[in-house]
C-alpha positions in Angstrom: 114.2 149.3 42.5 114.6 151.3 39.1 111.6 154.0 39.5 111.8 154.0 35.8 109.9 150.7 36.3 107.2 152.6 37.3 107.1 156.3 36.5 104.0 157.0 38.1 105.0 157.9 41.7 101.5 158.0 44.1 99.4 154.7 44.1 96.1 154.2 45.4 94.7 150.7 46.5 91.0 149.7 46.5 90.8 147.5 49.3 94.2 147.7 50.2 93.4 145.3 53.5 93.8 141.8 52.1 97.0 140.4 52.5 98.1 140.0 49.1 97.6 144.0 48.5 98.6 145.1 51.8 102.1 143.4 50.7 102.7 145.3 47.4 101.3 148.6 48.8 104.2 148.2 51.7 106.8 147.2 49.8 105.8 150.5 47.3 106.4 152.4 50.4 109.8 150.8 51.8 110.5 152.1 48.2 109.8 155.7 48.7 106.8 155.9 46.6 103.7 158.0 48.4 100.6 155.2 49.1 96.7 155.6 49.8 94.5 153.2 50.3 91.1 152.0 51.5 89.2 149.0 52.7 86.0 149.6 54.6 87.9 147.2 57.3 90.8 148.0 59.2 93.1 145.1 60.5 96.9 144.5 61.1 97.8 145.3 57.7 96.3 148.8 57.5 97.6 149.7 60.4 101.4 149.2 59.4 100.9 150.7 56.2 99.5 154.0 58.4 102.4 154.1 60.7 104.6 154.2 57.7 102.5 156.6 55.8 100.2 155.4 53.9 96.6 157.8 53.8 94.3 155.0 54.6 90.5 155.6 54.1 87.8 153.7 56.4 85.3 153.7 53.2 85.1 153.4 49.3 83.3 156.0 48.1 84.3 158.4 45.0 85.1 161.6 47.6 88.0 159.6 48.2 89.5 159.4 44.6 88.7 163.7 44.7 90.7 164.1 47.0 94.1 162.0 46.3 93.9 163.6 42.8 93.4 167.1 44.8 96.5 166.3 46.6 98.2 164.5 43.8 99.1 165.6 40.5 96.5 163.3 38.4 99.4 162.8 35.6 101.4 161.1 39.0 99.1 158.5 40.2 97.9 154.5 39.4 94.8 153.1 41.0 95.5 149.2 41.9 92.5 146.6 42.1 92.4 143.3 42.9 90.2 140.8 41.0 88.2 140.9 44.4 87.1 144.4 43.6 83.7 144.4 41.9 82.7 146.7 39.3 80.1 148.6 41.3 82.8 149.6 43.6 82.4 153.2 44.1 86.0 154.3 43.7 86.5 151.8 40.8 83.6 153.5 39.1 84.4 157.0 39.6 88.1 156.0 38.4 86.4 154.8 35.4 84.3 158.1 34.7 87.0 160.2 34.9 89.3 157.8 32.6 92.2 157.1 35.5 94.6 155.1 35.0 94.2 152.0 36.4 96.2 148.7 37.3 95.7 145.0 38.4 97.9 144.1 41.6 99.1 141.9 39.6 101.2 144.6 37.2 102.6 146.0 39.9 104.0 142.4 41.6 105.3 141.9 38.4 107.1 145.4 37.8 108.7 145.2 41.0 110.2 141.3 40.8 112.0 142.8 37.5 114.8 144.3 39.7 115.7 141.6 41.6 117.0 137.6 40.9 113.1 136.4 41.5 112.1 133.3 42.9 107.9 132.9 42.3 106.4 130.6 43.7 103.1 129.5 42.8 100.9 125.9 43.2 97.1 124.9 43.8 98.1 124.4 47.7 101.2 125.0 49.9 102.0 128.6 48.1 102.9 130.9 51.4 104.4 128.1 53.7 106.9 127.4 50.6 107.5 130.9 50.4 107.6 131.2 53.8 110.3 128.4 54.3 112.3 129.8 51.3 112.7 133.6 52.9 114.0 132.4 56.2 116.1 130.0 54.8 117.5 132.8 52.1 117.4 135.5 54.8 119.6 133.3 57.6 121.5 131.9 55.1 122.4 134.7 52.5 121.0 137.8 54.1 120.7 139.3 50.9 117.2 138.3 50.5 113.3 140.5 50.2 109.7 138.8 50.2 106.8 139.4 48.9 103.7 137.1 50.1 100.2 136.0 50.8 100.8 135.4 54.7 102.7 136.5 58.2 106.3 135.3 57.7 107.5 135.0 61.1 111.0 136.1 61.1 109.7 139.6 59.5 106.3 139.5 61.1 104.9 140.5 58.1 103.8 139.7 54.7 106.5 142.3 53.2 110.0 143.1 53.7 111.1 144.2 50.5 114.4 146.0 50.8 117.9 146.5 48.4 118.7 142.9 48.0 119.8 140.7 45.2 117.2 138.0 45.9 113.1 138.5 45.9 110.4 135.7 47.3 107.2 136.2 45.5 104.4 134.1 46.2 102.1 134.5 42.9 98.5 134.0 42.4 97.0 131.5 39.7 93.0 132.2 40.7 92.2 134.7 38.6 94.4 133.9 35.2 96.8 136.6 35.7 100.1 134.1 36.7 101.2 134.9 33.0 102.3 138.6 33.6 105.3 137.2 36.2 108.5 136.7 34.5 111.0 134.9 37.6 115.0 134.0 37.6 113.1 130.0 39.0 109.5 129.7 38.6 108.7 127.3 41.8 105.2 124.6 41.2 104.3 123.3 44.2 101.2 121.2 42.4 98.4 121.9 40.6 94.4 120.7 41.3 91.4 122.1 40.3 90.2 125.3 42.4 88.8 128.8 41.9 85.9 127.7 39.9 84.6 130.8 39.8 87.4 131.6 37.0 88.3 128.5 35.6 85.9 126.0 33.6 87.5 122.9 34.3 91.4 121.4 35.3 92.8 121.6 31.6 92.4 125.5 32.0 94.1 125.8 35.5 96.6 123.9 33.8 97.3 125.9 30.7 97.4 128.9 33.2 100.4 127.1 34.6 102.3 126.3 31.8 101.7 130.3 30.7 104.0 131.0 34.1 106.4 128.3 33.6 107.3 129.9 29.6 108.0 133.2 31.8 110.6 131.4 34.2 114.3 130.9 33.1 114.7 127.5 35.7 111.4 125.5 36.3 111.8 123.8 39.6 108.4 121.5 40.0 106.9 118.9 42.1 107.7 115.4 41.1 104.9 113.7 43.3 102.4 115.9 42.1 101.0 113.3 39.1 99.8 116.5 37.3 103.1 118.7 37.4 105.3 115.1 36.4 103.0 114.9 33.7 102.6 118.4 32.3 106.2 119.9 32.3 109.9 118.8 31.7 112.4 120.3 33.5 116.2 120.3 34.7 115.1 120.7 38.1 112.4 118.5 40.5 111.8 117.5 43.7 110.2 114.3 45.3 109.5 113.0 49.1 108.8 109.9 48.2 111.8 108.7 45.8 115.4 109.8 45.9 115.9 108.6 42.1 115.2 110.4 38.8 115.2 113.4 40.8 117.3 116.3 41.6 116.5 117.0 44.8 114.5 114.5 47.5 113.8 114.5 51.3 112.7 110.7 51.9 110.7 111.1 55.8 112.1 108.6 58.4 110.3 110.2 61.3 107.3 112.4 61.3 105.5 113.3 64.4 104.0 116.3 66.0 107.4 118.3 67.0 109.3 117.5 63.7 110.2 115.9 61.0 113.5 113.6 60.1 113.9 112.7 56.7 117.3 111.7 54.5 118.3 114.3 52.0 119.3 113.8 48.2 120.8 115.4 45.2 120.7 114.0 42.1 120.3 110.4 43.5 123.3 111.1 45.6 122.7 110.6 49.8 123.8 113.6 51.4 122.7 113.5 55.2 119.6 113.2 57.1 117.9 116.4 58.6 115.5 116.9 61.6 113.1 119.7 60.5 111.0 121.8 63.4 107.9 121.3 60.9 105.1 118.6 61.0 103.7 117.0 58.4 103.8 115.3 55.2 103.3 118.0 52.7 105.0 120.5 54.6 108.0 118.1 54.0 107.4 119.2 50.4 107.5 122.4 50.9 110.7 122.4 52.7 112.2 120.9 50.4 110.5 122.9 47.8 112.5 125.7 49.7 115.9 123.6 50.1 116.1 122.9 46.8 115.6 126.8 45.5 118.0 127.3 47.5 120.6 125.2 45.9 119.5 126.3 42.6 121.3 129.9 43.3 123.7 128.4 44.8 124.0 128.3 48.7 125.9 126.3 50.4 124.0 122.9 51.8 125.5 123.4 55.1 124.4 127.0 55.7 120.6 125.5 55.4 121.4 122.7 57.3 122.6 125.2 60.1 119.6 127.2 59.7 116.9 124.9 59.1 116.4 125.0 62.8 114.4 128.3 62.2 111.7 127.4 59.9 108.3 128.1 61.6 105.3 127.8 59.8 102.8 131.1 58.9 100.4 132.3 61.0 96.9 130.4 60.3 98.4 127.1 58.8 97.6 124.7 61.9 98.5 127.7 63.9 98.4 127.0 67.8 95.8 129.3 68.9 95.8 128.6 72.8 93.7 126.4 75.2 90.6 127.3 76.9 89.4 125.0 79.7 91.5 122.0 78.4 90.0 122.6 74.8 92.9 123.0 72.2 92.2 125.1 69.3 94.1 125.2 65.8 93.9 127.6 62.9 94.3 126.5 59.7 93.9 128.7 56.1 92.5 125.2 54.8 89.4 126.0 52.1 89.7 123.1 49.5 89.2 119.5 50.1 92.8 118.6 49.8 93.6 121.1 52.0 91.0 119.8 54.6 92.7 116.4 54.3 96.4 117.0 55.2 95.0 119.6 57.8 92.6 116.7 59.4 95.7 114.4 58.8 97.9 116.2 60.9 95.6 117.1 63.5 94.9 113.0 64.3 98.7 112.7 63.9 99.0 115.1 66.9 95.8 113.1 68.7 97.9 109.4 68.3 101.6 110.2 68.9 102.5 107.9 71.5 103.3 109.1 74.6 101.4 112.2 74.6 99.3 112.6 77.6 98.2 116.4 76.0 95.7 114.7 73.8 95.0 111.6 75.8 91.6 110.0 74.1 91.4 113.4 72.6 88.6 113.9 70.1 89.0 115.4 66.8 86.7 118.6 66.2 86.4 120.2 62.9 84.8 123.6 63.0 84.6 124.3 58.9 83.8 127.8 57.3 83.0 126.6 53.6 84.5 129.5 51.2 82.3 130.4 48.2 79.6 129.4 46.8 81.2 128.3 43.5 83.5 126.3 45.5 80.9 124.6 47.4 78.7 123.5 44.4 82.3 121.8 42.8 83.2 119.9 45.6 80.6 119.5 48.4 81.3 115.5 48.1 84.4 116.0 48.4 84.4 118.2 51.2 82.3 115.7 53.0 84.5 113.0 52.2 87.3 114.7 54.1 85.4 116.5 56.8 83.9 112.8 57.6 87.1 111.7 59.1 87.1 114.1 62.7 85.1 112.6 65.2 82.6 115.5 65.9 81.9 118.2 62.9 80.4 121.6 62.7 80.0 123.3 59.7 78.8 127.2 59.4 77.4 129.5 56.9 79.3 129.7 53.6 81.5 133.1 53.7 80.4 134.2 50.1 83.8 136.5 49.1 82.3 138.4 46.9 80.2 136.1 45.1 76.6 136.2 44.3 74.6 132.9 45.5 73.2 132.3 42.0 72.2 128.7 42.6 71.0 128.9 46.3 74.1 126.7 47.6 74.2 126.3 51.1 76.6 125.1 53.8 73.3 122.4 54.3 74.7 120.2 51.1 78.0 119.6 52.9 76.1 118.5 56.2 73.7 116.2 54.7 76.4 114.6 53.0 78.8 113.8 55.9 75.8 113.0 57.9 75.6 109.6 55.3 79.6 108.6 57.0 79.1 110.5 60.1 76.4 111.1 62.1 78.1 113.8 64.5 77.9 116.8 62.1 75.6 119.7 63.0 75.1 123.2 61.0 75.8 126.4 63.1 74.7 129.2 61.7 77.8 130.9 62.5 81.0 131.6 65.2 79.1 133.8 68.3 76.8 130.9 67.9 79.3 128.7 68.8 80.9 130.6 71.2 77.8 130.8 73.0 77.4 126.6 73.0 80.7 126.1 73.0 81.3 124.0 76.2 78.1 122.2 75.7 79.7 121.5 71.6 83.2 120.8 72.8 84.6 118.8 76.0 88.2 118.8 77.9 90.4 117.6 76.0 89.6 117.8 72.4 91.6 119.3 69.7 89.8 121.5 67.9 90.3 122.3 63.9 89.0 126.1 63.1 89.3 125.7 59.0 88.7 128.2 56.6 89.7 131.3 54.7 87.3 133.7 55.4 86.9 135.5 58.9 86.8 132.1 60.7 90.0 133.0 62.3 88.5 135.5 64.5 87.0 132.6 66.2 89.8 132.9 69.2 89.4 136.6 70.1 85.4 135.9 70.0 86.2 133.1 72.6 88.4 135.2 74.6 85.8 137.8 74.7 83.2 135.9 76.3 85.9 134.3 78.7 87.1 137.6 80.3 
């Protein structure tokens, strides 16, 4: 990268644990800038970026800010927040007294897709698998390619490799309004719906906030069976799973069960060949050929992805395959929006039914749901219900609050009640030791158990493992 992109050589991060600043503060340092940082939780993340030399702090209090400018010349160094950092932050506030400069995660993204061919890709669902098919397929097939992302890709193991390449994955971030500072070489929609009500009023915004990033992208390369993205934006470039015509690039299914997928592939109307993809699913199909068709768009050969398609494996916490405890199979999924809970649900009873699979023989189907905010909740607790309704057995915890204030008095109750009117077996547990300490009586061999959510649901496993050792 260009350091005259950004003169300023130090950066701090205020809670630089979540995934999406974790990412940005790595890549700073594969760069050779000097990177501090704290979160008052350590976790995977902070741990890499202190074994490659990042000063990581355990609390946010202003000491720390004294002493990075101490150590730092004060004229050398940006302080990055996230939207997730609230104004009584400590640090945030004792940047503010002392008039420090000051950046959104999202400036710094942005600076650094400027020195490579970008590729963003942003949507209302599907964001890091797409980006996570698209930067193995560009690093098997052109080894020439860096990512930047919201998730663990595995062939890195990480949610950053950002090295000297031509080509850049970015995986960019519409829930807070600031998708319009990315400019990208193909701007990538998977689909748009109405989420992050905290920031946006109603779906006409989220929309507008869309076609803000598609005027920043030289090639648009959008969703075709997304009704909103077909009717919202023209472009030269589109893809479909359910119609090879009209379109430039489609992936019509044949086969979908639990292993993989088959599906015929086209270009411009044109049969090419059929492909048997190592992914599940029905809108993962979209995203892979989300990521196929990318591809194309810069030109690599078809057959290099067809060799490599073999690879793609999915991030960690989308239906994630945690392990089995006493004949109990538990799944991970990042799933946190009623759409989401619907494919996820889908593909677990898709599992349950493939014939011929004694694994999940009369299997039931447990969702274990970890509603995520309280804004979220108010929106869409019917439709959250609606979806959840379809498992056989439900349980539903406490609301993990992000952040927010519970200004209304939502509660994970609303959801309950509501399924309870389509299906009796829902229950509310307080929260995850709770169900670790029922859990055999909750549970029975044999079921296939959901763990949804996208707060710390996903620590659900190691909890169970604790109390079975």
């Amino acid at each position: 990268m260009n350091k005259e992109l950004i003169p300023k050589n130090h950066f701090h991060f205020i809670g630089v644990g979540g995934i999406g600043m974790s990412a940005i503060a790595m890549g700073l340092l594969k760069k050779g800038y000097s990177v501090s940082g704290s979160d008052l939780i350590k976790n995977n993340e902070t741990k890499k970026l202190e074994k490659l030399g990042a000063i990581i702090f355990n609390s946010q209090i202003g000491q720390n800010i004294e002493l990075i400018t101490s150590k730092f010349d004060n004229n050398l160094i940006n302080f990055v927040v996230s939207t997730a950092i609230k104004p009584d932050n400590e640090e945030l506030m004792y940047c503010k007294e002392k008039n420090l400069p000051i950046k959104h995660r999202s400036e710094i993204l942005a600076l650094l897709m400027q020195s490579y061919t970008s590729l963003a890709v942003a949507g209302s669902h599907g964001k890091t698998s797409t980006s996570t098919f698209l930067s193995t397929l560009l690093e098997l097939c052109t080894h020439n390619s860096s990512s930047i992302t919201g998730g663990i890709i595995p062939i890195y193991n990480s949610n950053c490799h950002l090295e000297n390449t031509k080509f850049l994955v970015a995986e960019v971030d519409e829930s807070d309004g600031t998708i319009n500072r990315y400019k990208s070489d193909i701007g990538i929609i998977n689909n748009i719906d109405f989420d992050h009500c905290d920031h946006f009023s109603d779906l006409k915004e989220v929309i507008y906030s869309f076609k803000d990033f598609a005027k920043n992208s030289k090639k648009l390369l959008i969703n075709f069976d997304c009704e909103i993205t077909r009717n919202n934006f023209n472009s030269e470039s589109n893809w479909s799973n359910t119609t090879p015509i009209n379109v430039s690039y489609a992936l019509i299914p044949t086969e979908i069960n639990k292993s993989h997928t088959i599906g015929k592939y086209y270009e411009n109307g044109n049969f090419i060949t059929s492909i048997n993809i190592p992914i599940p699913g029905l809108h993962n199909l979209s995203n892979i050929t989300a990521a196929i068709a990318a591809s194309r768009m810069i030109g690599v050969d078809f057959l290099e992805i067809k060799k490599n398609i073999k690879y793609l494996k999915l991030p960690k916490k989308r239906f994630e395959y945690r392990g089995k405890i006493d004949e109990r199979y538990l799944y991970d999924d990042y799933a946190h929006h009623p759409n989401e809970v619907k494919e996820t649900i889908k593909l677990g009873r898709l599992f349950i039914n493939q014939k011929n699979n004694n694994e999940f023989h009369k299997s039931r189907l447990i969702a274990i749901f970890q509603p995520h905010r309280y804004s979220r909740v108010k929106q869409f607790a019917k439709e959250f219900a609606e979806e959840l309704s379809k498992a056989d057995v439900i349980y539903v915890t406490s609301i993990y609050a992000a952040g927010e204030v519970n200004v209304d008095k939502i509660t994970s109750e609303i959801i309950t009640d509501l399924i309870c009117k389509q299906n009796k077996n829902v229950s509310f547990i307080n929260n995850y030791h709770e169900i670790t300490k029922n859990f055999y009586e909750l549970t029975q061999k044999g079921d296939l158990i959901l763990n949804m959510g996208a707060g710390d649901c996903h620590n659900f496993w190691s909890i169970l493992n604790e109390k079975n050792n």
